[in-house]
C-alpha positions as CSV (number, residue, x, y, z in Angstrom):
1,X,149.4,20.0,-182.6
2,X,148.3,20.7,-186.0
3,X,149.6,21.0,-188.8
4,X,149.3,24.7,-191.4
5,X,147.6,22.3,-193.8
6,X,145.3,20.8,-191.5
7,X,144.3,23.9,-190.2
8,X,143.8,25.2,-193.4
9,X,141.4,22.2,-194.2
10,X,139.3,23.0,-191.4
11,X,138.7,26.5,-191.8
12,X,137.8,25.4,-195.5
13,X,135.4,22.9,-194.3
14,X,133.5,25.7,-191.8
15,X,134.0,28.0,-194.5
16,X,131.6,25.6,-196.8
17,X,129.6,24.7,-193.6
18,X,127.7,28.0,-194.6
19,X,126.8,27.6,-198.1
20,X,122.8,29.1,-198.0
21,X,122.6,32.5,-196.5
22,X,119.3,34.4,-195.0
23,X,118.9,37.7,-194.6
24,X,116.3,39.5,-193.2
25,X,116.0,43.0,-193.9
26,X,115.9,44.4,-197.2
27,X,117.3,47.9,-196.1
28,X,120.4,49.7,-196.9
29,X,122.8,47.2,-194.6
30,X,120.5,44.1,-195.2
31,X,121.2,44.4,-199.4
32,X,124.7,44.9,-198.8
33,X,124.8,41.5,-196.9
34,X,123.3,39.9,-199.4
35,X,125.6,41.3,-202.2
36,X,128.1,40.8,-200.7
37,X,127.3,36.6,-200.0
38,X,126.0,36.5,-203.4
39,X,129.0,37.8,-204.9
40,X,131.4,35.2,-202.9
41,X,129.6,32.3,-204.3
42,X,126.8,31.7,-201.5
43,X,122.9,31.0,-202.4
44,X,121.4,34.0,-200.6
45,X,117.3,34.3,-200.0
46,X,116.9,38.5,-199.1
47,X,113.5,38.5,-196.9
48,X,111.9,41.5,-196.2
49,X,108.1,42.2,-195.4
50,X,106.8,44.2,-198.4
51,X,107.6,43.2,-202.3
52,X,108.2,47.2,-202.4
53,X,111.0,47.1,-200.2
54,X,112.9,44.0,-202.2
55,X,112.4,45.1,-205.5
56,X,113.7,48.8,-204.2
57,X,116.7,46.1,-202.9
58,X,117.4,44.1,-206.1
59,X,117.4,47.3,-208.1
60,X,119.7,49.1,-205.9
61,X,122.0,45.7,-205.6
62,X,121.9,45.6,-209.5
63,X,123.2,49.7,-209.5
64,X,126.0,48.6,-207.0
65,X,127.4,45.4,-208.8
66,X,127.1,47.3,-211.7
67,X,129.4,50.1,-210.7
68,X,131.8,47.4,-209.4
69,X,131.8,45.9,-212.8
70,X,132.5,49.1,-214.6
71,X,135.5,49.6,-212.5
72,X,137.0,45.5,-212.1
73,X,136.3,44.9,-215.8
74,X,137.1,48.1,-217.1
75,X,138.6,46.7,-220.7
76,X,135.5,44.0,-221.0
77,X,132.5,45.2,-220.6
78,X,130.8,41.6,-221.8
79,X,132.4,39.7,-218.7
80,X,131.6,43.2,-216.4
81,X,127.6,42.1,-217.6
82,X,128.3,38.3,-217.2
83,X,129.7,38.9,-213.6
84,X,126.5,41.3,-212.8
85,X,124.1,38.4,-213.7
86,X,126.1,35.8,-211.9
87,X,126.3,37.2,-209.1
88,X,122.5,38.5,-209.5
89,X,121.2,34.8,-210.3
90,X,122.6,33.6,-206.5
91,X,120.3,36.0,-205.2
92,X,116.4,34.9,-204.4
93,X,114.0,37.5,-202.7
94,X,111.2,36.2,-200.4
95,X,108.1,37.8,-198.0
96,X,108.1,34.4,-195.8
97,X,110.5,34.3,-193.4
98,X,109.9,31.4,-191.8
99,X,110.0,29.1,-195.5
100,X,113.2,31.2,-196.1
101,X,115.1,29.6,-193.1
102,X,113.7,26.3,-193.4
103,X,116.9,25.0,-194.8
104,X,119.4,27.9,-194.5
105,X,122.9,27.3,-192.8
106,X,123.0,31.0,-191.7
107,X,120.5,33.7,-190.8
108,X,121.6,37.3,-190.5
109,X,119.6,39.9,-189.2
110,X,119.2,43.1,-190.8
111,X,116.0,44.8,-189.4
112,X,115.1,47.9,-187.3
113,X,117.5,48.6,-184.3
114,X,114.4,47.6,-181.7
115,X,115.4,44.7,-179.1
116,X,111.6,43.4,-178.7
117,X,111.0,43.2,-182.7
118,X,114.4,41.6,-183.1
119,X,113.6,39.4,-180.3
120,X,109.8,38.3,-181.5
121,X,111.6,37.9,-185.3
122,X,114.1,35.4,-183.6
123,X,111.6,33.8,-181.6
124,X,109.4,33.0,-184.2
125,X,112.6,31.5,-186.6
126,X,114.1,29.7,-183.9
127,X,110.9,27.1,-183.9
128,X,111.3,26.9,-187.9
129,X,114.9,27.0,-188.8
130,X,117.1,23.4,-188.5
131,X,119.2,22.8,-185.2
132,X,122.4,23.1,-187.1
133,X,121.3,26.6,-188.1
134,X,123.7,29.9,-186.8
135,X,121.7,33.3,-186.6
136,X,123.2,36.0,-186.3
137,X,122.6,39.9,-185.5
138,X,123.7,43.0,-187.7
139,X,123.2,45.2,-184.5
140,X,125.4,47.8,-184.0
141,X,124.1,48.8,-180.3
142,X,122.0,46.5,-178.7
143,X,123.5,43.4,-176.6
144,X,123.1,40.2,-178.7
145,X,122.5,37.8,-175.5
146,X,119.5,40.3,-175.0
147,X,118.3,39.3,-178.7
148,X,119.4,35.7,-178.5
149,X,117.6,35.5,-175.1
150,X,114.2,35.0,-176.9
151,X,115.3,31.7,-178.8
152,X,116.7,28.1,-177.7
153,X,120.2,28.3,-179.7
154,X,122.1,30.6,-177.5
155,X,125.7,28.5,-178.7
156,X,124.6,28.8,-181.9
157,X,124.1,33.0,-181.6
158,X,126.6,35.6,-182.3
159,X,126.4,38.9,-183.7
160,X,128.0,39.9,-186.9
161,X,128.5,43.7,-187.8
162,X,129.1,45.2,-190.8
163,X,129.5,48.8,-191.4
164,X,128.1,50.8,-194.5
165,X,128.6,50.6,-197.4
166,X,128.9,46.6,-197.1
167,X,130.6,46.2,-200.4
168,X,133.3,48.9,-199.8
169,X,134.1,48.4,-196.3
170,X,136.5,46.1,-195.3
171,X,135.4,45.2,-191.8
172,X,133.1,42.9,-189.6
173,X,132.9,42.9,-186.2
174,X,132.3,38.7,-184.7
175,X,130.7,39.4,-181.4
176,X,131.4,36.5,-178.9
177,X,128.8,36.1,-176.2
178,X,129.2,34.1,-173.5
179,X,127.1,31.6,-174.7
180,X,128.0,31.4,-178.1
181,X,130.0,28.0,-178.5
182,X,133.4,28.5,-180.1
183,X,133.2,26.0,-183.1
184,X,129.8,28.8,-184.2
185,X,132.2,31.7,-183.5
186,X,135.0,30.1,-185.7
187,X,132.8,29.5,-188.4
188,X,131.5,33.3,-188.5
189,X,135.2,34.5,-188.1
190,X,135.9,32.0,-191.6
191,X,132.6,32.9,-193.0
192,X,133.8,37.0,-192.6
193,X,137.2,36.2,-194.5
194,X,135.3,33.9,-197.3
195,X,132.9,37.4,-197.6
196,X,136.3,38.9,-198.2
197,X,136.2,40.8,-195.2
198,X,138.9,41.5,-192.2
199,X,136.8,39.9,-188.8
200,X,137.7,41.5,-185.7
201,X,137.1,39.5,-182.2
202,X,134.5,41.5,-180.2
203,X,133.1,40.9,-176.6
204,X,129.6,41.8,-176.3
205,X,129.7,44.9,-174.9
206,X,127.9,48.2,-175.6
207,X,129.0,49.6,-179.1
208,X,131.4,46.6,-179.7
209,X,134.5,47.9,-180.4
210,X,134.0,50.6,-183.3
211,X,130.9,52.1,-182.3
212,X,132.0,52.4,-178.5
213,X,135.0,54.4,-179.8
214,X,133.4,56.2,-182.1
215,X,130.0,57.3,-180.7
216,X,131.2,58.6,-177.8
217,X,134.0,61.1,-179.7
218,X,131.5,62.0,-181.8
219,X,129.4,63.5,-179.0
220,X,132.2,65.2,-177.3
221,X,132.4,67.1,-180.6
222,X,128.9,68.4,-180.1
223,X,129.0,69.1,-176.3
224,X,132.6,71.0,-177.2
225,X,130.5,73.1,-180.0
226,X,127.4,73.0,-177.5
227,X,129.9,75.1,-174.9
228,X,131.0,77.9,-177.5
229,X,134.7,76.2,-177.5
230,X,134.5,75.4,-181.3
231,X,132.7,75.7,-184.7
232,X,131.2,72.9,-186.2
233,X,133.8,74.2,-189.2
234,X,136.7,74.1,-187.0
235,X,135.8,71.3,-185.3
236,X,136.1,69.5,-188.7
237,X,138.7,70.9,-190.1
238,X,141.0,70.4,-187.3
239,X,140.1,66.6,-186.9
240,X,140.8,65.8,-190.2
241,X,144.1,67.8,-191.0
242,X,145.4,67.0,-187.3
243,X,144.6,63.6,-186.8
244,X,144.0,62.5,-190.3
245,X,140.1,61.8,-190.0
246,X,139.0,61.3,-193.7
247,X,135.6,63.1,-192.4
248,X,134.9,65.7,-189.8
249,X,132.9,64.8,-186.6
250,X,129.6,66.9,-187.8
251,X,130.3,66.0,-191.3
252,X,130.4,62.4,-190.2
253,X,127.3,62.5,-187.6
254,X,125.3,63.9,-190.6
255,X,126.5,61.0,-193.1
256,X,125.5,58.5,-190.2
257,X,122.2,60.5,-189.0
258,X,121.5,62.1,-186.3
259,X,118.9,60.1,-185.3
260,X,120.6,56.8,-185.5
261,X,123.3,58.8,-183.3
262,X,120.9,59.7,-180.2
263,X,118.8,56.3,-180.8
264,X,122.2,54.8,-179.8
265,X,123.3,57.1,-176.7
266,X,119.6,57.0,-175.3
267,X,119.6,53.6,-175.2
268,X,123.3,53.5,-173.6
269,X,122.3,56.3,-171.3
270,X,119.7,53.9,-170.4
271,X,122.3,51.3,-169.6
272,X,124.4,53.4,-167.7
273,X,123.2,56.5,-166.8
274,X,126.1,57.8,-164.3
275,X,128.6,57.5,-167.2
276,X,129.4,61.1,-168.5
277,X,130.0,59.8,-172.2
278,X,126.6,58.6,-172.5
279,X,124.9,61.6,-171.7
280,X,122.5,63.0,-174.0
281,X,123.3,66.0,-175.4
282,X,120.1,69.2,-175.9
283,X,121.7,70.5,-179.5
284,X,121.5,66.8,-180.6
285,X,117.7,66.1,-179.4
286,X,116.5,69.8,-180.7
287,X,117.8,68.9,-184.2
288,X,116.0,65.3,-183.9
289,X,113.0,66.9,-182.8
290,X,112.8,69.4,-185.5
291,X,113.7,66.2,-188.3
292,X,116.6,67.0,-189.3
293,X,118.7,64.1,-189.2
294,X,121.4,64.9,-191.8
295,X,122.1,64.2,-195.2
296,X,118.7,61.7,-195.6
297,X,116.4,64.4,-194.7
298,X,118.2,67.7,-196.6
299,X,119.6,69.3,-193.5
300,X,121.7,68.3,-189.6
301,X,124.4,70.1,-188.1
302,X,124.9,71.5,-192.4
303,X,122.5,72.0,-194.8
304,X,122.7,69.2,-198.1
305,X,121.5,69.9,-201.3
């Protein structure tokens, strides 16, 4: 038996067991990370391939602190700019992965939503980053024992998913494989509430738990519109006034693009090609086709200005 203050000691000392963070991937989710574990106190190294990319990063990080200063330090402005620069001076950017892990106590992975590229980017860490060292995936679809497959620390592998925008959003999905060793899933589960986030337990399954709830409604929506028994309007309306959705399905599909949508279903269709919810859907692949992938490219199921 333990006692509440014992237990609280150790899930301070895994909290601190990750003190250096590495992320790779300076897009959209990738910056939010690192925000997000700069602003908690860690030392965070943001790695991306091209200097382009990370300065686009370290600007965009600087907007988004900034708004967050505006709004916590509303009556003093001087401490709003002192916590912007604190929080910006934890953060270092870097084009060398492999120095970046070198002596990093977490790596979290950020990248395009391809298994072999995650896979070779793992592969090629694994032989560079210490033993002790915990990487971790930001997929949202694929199977992390298929991406921790390619490297020799399969109890030390888990998959950690946030949803956008990282600084707003609350949760974090801990995925569990059946590899990954307990003591490396408490200290993800710790290092999620030291982030300030609410960790939810997830097996690794397709879509964890979010996305295999959600991605699957979201295409009824379209095959319901695809058989003439709704407008994309009504459709919306009626999910958010009778079940309290704050967006619509098509509104929502757009926000998320389209394309990120049917990357996701091909690749579960793939999986499991008798199930009816992962069926592709002909409305969905004709708007791919044609580019428009919602609200990044001007136009999905609704045109954006």
């Amino acid at each position: 038996y333990q006692s509440s203050g014992t237990k609280s000691l150790i899930r301070a000392a895994r909290a601190a067991a990750i003190r250096h963070v590495t992320v790779i991937g300076g897009g959209l989710m990738g910056a939010g990370i690192a925000q997000v574990a700069a602003a908690t106190g860690h030392t965070v190294v943001l790695v991306d391939t091209s200097e382009d990319i990370l300065k686009k990063s370290a600007t965009g990080i600087e907007g988004s602190l900034t708004r967050i200063a505006k709004k916590k330090f509303a009556d003093k402005p001087e401490a709003g700019q002192e916590f912007v620069q604190k929080v910006l001076k934890n953060i270092s950017t870097s084009t060398d992965a492999a120095s970046a892990v070198r002596t990093t106590d977490l790596v979290v992975e950020a990248i395009v939503e391809n298994l072999k590229t995650k896979q070779e980017l793992f592969s090629a860490l694994d032989k560079v980053a210490p033993d002790r060292t915990i990487f971790v995936s930001n997929t949202s679809s694929l199977p992390i024992a298929d991406i921790a497959s390619s490297t020799a620390r399969l109890d030390r592998f888990g998959g950690l998913h946030f949803f956008n925008p990282v600084p707003m959003m609350k949760l974090v999905e801990v995925i569990k494989t059946s590899q990954t060793s307990q003591e490396t899933f408490d200290t993800l589960v710790d290092f999620s509430k030291a982030l300030g986030k609410h960790p939810v337990l997830c097996k690794d399954t397709p879509g964890f738990i979010v996305n295999r709830l959600l991605v699957p409604y979201l295409m009824e929506a379209i095959r319901l519109h695809e058989r003439g028994h709704g407008s994309k309007e009504d459709i919306d309306m009626a999910m958010k006034l009778g079940a309290g959705y704050p967006m619509g399905p098509f509104e929502l599909l757009d926000y998320v693009g389209l394309d990120t949508s049917k990357f996701i279903m091909d690749g579960w269709n793939e999986m499991e090609p008798e199930n009816p919810l992962f069926a592709p859907s002909p409305l969905l692949n004709k708007l791919v086709a044609e580019g428009k992938f919602g609200k990044k490219t001007g136009e999905g199921f609704y045109k954006h200005k």
